[in-house]
C-alpha distance (Angstrom), angle and dihedral (degrees) to the residues before:
residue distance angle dihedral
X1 . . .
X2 3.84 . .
X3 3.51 113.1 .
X4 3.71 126.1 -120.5
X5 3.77 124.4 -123.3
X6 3.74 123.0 -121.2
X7 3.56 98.4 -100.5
X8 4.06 90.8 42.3
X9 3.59 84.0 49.8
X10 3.97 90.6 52.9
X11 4.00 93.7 48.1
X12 3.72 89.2 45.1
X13 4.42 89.1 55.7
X14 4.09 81.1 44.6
X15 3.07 100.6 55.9
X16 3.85 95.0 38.1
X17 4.25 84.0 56.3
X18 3.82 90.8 42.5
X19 3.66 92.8 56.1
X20 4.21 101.7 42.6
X21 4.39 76.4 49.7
X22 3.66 96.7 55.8
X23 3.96 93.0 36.9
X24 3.91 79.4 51.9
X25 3.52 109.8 43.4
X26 3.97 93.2 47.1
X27 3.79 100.7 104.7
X28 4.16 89.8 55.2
X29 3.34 110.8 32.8
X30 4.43 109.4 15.0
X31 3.80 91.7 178.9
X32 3.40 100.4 50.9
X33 3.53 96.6 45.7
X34 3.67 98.6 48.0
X35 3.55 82.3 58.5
X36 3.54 95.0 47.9
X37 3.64 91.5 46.1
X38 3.81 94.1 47.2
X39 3.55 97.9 57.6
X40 3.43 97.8 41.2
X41 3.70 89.8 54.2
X42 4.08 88.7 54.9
X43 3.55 92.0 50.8
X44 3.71 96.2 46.3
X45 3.91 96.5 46.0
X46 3.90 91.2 39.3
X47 3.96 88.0 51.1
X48 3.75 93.9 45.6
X49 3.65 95.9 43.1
X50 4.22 90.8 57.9
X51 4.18 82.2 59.7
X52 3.84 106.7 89.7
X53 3.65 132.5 -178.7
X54 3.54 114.3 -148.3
X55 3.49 106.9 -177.4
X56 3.56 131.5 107.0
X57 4.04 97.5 -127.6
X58 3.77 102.7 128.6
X59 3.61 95.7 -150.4
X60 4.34 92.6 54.1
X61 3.66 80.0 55.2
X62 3.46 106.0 56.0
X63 4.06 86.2 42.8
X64 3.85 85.7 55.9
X65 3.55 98.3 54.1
X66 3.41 93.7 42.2
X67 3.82 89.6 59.9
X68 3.66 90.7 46.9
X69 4.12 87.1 57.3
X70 3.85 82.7 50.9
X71 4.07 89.1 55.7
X72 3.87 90.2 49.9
X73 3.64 86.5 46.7
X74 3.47 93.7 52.4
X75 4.11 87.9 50.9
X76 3.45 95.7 45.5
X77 4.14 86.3 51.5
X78 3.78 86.6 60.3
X79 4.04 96.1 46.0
X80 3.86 81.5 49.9
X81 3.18 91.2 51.1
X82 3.61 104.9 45.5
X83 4.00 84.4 50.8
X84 4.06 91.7 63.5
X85 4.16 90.7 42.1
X86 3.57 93.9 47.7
X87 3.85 95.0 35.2
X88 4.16 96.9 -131.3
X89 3.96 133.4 118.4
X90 3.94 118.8 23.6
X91 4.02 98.5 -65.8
X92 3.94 100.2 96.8
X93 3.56 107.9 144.1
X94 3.76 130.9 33.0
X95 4.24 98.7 -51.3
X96 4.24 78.3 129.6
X97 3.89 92.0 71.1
X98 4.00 93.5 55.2
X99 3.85 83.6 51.2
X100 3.47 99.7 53.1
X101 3.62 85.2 46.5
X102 3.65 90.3 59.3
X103 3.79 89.5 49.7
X104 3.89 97.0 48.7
X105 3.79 92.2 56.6
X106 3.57 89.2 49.3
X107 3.74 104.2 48.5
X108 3.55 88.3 30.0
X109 3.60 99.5 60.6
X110 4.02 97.0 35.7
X111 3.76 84.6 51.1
X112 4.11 96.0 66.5
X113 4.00 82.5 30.3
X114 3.45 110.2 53.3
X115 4.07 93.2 55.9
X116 3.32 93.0 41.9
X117 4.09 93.0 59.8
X118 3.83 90.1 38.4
X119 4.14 94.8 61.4
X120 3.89 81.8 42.4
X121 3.96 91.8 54.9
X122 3.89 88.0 40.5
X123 4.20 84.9 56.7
């Protein structure tokens, strides 16, 4: 995997804070935390989208696709989101939180994964 920079690596914590915020402040203030949330879910797919892999092991690839799908996850939470603040499209109650569901298992799990099969490629 390519390496992040300092300051990518700083954006990429951001955005990870921005987004728990916004998925946390939703009950008082929605606006703000769609906002919140929205940003934080740029900066956090942007960031992890600039981190490559470019190896041939077929298993590091599936992992890194599957934490792509857990970045558009993440930005479909916040159109889904914007959709019950704003009160347009079909997404008027909480459809967002099964979304962001979706996209914690996935980053979650390729989070503890990902390292794992790097040291064991490095072996």
């Amino acid at each position: 995997m390519r390496e992040l920079s300092p300051l990518q690596n700083r954006l990429l914590m951001a955005g990870g804070v921005l987004v728990i915020a916004g998925a946390a402040a939703f009950m008082l203030w929605p606006v703000a935390a769609f906002v919140l949330f929205a940003v934080g879910a740029v900066l956090f797919s942007a960031m992890l989208l600039q981190q490559q892999y470019e190896g041939h092991n077929f298993i590091l690839r599936r992992l890194r696709r599957q934490q792509l799908l857990g970045c558009a996850a993440l930005l479909v939470t916040a159109c889904l989101m914007a959709m019950q603040v704003f009160r347009f499209g079909f997404a008027r109650r909480n459809e967002w939180v099964v979304c962001l569901a979706v996209a914690c298992v996935l980053l979650l799990y390729t989070a503890f994964r990902i390292p794992a099969e790097l040291s064991k490629e490095k072996r």
